[in-house]
C-alpha positions in Angstrom: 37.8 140.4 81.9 40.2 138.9 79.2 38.5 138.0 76.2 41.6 135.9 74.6 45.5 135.9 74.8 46.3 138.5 72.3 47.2 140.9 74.5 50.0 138.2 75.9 51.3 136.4 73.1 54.4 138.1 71.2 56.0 136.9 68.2 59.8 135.4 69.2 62.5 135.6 66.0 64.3 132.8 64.7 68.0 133.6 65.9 66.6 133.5 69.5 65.7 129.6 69.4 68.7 128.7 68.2 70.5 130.4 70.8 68.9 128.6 73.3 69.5 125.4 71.4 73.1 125.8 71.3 73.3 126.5 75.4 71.3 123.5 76.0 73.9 121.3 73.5 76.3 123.0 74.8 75.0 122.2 78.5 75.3 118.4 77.6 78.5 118.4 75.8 79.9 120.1 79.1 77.9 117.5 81.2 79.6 114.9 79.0 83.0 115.7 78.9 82.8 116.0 83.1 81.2 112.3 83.1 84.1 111.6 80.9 87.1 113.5 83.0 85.2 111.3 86.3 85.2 107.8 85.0 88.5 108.0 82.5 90.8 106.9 84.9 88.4 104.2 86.4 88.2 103.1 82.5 91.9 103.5 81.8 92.8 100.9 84.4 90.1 98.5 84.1 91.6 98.3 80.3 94.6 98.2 81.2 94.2 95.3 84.1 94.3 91.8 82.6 92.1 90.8 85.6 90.2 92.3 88.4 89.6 90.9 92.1 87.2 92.3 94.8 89.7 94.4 97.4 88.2 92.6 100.1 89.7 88.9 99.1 93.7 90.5 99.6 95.4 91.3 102.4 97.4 94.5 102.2 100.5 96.1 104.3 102.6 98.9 104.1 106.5 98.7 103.7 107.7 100.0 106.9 111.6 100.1 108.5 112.6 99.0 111.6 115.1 96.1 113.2 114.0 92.7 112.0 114.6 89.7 114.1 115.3 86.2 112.0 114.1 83.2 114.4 112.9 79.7 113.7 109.8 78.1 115.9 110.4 74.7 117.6 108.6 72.7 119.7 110.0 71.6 122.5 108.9 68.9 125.8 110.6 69.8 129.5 112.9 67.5 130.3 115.2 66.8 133.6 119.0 67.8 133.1 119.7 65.9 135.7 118.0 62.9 136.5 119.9 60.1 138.6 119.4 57.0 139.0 120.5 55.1 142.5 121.9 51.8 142.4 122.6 49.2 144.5 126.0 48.6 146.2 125.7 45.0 147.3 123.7 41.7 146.9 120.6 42.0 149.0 116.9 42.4 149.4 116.2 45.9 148.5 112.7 47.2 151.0 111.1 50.9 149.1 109.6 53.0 151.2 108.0 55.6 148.2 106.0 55.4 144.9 106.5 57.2 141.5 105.3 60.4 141.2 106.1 61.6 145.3 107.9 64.6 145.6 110.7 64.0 147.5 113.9 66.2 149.4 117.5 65.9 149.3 118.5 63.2 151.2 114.9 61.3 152.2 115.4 58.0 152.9 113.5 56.0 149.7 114.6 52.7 151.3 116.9 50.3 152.5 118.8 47.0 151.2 118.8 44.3 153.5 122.5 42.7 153.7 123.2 40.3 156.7 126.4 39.1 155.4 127.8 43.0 155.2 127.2 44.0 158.3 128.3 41.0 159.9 131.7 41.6 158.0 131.5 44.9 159.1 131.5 43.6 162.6 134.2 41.1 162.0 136.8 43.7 160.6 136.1 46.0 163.6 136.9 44.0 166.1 140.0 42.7 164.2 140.8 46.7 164.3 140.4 46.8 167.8 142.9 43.8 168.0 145.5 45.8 165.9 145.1 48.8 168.0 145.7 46.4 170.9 148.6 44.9 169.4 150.0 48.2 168.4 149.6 49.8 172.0 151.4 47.0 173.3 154.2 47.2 171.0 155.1 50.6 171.9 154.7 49.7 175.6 157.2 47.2 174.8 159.4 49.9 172.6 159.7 52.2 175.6 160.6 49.2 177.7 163.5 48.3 175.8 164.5 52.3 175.0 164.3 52.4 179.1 166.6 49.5 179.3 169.4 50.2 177.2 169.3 54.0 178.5 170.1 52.3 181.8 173.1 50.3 180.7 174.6 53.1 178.7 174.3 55.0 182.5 175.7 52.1 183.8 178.5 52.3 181.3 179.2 55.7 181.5 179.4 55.7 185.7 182.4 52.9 185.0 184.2 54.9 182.4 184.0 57.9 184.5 185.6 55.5 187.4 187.9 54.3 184.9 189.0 57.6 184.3 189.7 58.7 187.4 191.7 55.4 188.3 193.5 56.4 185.6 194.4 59.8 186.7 195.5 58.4 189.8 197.7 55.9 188.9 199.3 58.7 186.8 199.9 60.6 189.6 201.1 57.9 192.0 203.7 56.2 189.2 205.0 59.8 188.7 205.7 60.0 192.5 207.8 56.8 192.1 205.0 54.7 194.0 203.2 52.6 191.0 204.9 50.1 188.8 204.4 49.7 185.1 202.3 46.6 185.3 199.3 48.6 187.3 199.6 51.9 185.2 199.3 50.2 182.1 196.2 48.0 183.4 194.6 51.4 184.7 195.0 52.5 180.9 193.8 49.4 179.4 190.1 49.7 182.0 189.9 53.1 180.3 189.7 52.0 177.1 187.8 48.8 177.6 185.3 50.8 179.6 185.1 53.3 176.6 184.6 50.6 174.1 182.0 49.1 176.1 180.2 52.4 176.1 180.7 53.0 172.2 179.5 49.3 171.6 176.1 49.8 173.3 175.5 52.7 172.4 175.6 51.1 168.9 173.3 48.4 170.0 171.1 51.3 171.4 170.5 53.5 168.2 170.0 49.9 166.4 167.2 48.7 168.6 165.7 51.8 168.3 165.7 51.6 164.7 164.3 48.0 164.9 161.7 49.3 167.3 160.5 52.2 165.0 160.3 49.8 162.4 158.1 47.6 163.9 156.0 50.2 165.2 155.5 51.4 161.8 155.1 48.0 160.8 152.1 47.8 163.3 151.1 51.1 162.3 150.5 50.2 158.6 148.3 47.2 159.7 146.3 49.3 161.5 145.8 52.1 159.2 144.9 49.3 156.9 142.2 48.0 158.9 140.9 51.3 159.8 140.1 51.9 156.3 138.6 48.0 155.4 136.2 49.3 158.5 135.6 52.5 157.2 134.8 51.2 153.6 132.4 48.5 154.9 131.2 51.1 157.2 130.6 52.8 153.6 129.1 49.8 151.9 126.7 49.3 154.5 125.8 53.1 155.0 124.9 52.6 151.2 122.1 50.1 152.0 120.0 52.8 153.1 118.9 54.5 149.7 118.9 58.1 150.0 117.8 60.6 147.4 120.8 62.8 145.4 118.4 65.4 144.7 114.9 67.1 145.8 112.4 66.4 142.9 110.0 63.2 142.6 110.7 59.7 142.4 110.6 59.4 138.2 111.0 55.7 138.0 111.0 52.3 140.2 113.2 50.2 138.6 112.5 47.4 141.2 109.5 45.9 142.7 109.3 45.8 146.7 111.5 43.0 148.0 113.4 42.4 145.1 116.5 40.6 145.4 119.3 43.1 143.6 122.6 42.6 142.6 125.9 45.4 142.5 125.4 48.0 140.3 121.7 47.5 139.3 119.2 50.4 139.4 116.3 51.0 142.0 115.0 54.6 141.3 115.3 57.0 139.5 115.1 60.5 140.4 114.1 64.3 138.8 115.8 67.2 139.7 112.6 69.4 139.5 114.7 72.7 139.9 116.8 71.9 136.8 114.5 71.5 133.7 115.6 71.9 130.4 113.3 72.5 127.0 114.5 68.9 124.3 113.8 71.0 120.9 112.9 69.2 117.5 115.0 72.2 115.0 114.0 71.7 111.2 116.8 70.0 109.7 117.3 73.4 107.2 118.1 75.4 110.4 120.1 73.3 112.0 123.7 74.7 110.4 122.7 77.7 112.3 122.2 76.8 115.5 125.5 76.5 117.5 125.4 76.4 121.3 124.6 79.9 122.7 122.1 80.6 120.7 119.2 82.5 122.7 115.9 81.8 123.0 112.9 82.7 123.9 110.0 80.0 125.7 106.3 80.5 126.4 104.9 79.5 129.0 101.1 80.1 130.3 101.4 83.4 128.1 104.5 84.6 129.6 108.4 84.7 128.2 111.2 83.5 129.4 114.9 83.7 128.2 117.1 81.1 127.8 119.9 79.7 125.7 121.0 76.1 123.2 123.0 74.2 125.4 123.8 71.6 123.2 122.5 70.5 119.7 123.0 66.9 118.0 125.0 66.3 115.1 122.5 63.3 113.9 119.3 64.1 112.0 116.2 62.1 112.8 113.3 62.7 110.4 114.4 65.6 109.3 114.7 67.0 112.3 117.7 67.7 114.6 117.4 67.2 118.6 119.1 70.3 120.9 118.8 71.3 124.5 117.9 74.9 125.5 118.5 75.8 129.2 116.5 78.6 131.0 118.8 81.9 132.3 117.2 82.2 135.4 115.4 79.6 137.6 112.1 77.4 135.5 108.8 78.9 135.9 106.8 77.2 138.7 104.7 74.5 137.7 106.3 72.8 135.2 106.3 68.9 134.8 108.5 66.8 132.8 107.4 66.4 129.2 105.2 68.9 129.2 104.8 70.5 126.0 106.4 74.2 125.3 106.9 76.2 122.3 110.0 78.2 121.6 111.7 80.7 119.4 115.1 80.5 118.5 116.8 83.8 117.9 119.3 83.4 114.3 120.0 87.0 113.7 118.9 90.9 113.8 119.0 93.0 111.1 119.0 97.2 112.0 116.8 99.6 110.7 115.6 98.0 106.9 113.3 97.7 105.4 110.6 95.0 105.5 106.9 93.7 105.4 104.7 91.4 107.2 105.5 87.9 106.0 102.8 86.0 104.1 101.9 83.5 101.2 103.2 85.8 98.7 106.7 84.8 99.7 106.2 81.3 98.7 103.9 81.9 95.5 106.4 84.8 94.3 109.5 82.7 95.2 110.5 85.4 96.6 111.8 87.3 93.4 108.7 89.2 92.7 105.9 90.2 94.2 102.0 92.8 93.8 103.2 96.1 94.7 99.8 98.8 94.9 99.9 101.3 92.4 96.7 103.8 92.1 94.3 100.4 92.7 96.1 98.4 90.9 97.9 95.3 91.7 101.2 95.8 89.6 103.8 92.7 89.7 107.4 93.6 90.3 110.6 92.1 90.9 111.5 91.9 94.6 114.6 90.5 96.2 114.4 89.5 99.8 116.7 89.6 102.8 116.3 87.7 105.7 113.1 85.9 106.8 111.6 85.8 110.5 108.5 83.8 111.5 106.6 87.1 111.2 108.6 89.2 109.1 110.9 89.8 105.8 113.3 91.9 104.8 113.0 94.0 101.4 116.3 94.2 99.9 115.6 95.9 96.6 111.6 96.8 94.6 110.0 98.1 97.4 110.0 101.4 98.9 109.2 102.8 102.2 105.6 103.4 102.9 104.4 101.2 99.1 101.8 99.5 100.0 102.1 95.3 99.0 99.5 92.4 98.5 101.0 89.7 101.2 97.9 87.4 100.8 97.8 84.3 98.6 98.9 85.9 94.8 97.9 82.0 92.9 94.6 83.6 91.8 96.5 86.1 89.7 97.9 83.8 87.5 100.9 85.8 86.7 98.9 88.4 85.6 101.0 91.5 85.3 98.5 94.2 86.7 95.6 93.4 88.5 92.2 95.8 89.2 91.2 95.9 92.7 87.7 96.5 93.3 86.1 97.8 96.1 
C-alpha cells in the first residue's frame, strides 16, 4: 500500500531544465534552417521570375542533332499531261458513238464524219489513176515498139555495109588483076561510105528516139506518181472520218452534240491519257525563287508516298501564288481521277547533322532572334539565331545547346518577360 508519492518524487536542479530547454530550441532552429535549405531555391526563383505560368499550358522539346530537311507544302489537283483533243478533217456530219466519262483504248473508234462529197472524189481520182497507169503501160508498149524498130534498121544497115565491104574488097582485087576500070572501083568505094553513113545516121536517130522515149515515159511516170499520192491523200482524208482515239483513257470532253454539222479543224473530243497524270501545284509566291525544274518531291496519296519531280514552274504570279507541274518517277498510283485533290512536299534543301528543334509559334512570336530556353524551372529568354526552316523543323544556328530543353508553344503570354516560373 502507498500512502502518498513521497517515496517517488525527487527534487530536479535548475541547470537540468535549462538544458533541456536549449535541445528543444535548438531542435527547432535545426528544424528551421532545414525548412529553409528545402524551400530557398523554390523562393529564390519565384523572386526572381517576373511572372509564373502553370507547366502544363507550354509545350517543351529538347535540342537534338540530326539532318534537317527544308520543304514547302503545296496543294496540288491531278491533272492530264496529255490530253488531246481530235478534230475534224473535212466538212461533214460528225455521228459519236461514246459519252463523257467512258473509259476508252487506244484506237476505239469514238465515231465517224459523214462526207459524201470526199469519197466520191476519192473515187473520181482512183479511177483517173487507173487511167494513168493505163496510159503509162501503153506508152512503154509503144517505147519498146519503136526501140524494136530502129534495132531492125540498124541490122538492116549493118548487113549492107558488110555487103558493101566485101564488094569493095573485090573490086580491089579484080582492078589489081587488070580486069575493073576506074569508074566501078571508085563507085564500090563510094557504096562503102554511103552505107557507113547511113548506119552512123540511124544510129543517131536511134539513141535520140530513145532519149525522146525515156522522156516521155518519165513524163508519164510523174503523172502517175502524182495521182497515186492525190489517191493516197484522199484515201487519208477519208480514213480521218472515222474518229479514233490517240490515247487509252476516257472521253474528257464532247465538244459537239450528235449530228452536228463540223467544219476543218474544229474539235469533237477530247481525250485523257489516264497513264500520264501530273500533280498542277499552287507554290507560295515567297518560295517560288527556289523552285527551278528538278526539284523533288514527295505526294500523298491514300496514306502512302510517292516520289516525283517539278517539271515545269510559271514565271507569272497569280494571287500570290505561282503555278508548277510536278511529274511522278514511276507510273501514278491506281485510282486516281483528274482533279482530284493531292497534297505535296517540295524538297528545297538538307542540312547534315545540326542542330535543331521542333518548329512551333515561338518562331513567329520570337522573330526568330530569341527565344525561352529552360533553365532549373525557369523560362529564361535568350537570343537565338536560326538556320533553315522545314515544315516541321528548324535549325539552331547559335543560343542553343545540344540536349537544352526550349518552350516551342505560343511565348505572347510572356510578355517579354525575361524569366518566367513554371509551375507544376
Amino acid at each position: 500500500m502507498i500512502r502518498d508519492d513521497s517515496s517517488m518524487d525527487r527534487p530536479v536542479s535548475g541547470s537540468t531544465a535549462k538544458t533541456r530547454r536549449r535541445l528543444i530550441w535548438g531542435g527547432v532552429a535545426l528544424l528551421l534552417l532545414a525548412l529553409v535549405a528545402l524551400f530557398l531555391p523554390s523562393w529564390r526563383r519565384w523572386a526572381d521570375s517576373e511572372t509564373s505560368i502553370d507547366i502544363s499550358r507550354v509545350r517543351i522539346a529538347a535540342i537534338t542533332r540530326g539532318d534537317l530537311v527544308r520543304d514547302v507544302s503545296v496543294d496540288g489537283r491531278i491533272v492530264a499531261a496529255f490530253h488531246p483533243t481530235v478534230f475534224a478533217q473535212t466538212d461533214g456530219i460528225a455521228r459519236l458513238g461514246v459519252s463523257a466519262g467512258q473509259v476508252i483504248e487506244r484506237g476505239q473508234v469514238l465515231g465517224q464524219v459523214e462526207s459524201p462529197e470526199l469519197e466520191s472524189r476519192t473515187r473520181q481520182e482512183r479511177s483517173n489513176l487507173i487511167s494513168l497507169q493505163a496510159d503509162l503501160d501503153r506508152q512503154r508498149i509503144l517505147a519498146e515498139q519503136s526501140r524494136a524498130r530502129y534495132r531492125q534498121s540498124i541490122g538492116l544497115l549493118e548487113v549492107e555495109l558488110g555487103a558493101a565491104r566485101r564488094a569493095m574488097d573485090r573490086a580491089e582485087r579484080t582492078r589489081q588483076e587488070g580486069l575493073l576500070n576506074a569508074v566501078e572501083y571508085e563507085k564500090a568505094q563510094d557504096d562503102v561510105k554511103v552505107a557507113e553513113l547511113k548506119l552512123e545516121v540511124s544510129g543517131q536517130q536511134a539513141d535520140f528516139e530513145s532519149k525522146s522515149l525515156d522522156l516521155e515515159l518519165q513524163n508519164r511516170e510523174s503523172q502517175v506518181e502524182r495521182q497515186r499520192l492525190l489517191v493516197e491523200e484522199l484515201e487519208r482524208q477519208v480514213d480521218a472520218l472515222t474518229i479514233r482515239s490517240p490515247v487509252s483513257g476516257l472521253v474528257s470532253r464532247l465538244l459537239i452534240e450528235d449530228h452536228d454539222a463540223v467544219a476543218p479543224g474544229q474539235g469533237l473530243v477530247t481525250v485523257v491519257d489516264l497513264t500520264a497524270l501530273e500533280i498542277e501545284i499552287q507554290v507560295p509566291e515567297s518560295f517560288a525563287d527556289e523552285i527551278i525544274i528538278g526539284t523533288e518531291a514527295v505526294v500523298t496519296y491514300e496514306g502512302e508516298t510517292f516520289s516525283g519531280n517539278v517539271t515545269s514552274i510559271s514565271p507569272e504570279v497569280e494571287g500570290s501564288r505561282v503555278r508548277g507541274r510536278v511529274a511522278f518517277d514511276t507510273a501514278p498510283p491506281s485510282g486516281l481521277k483528274q482533279n482530284q485533290r493531292v497534297q505535296a512536299k517540295l524538297l528545297l534543301d538538307t542540312r547534315v547533322d545540326v542542330l535543331k528543334a521542333p518548329r512551333g509559334p515561338f518562331l513567329e512570336d520570337g522573330g526568330g532572334r530569341q527565344a525561352y530556353a529552360i533553365e532549373d524551372g525557369i523560362a529564361v529568354l535568350r537570343p537565338i539565331q536560326v538556320g533553315a526552316i522545314s515544315l516541321a523543323e528548324v535549325e539552331i544556328v547559335s543560343g542553343l545547346d545540344l540536349g537544352e530543353q526550349l518552350i516551342i508553344s505560343d511565348t505572347a503570354r510572356f510578355e517579354g518577360a525575361k524569366k518566367v516560373l513554371l509551375r507544376r
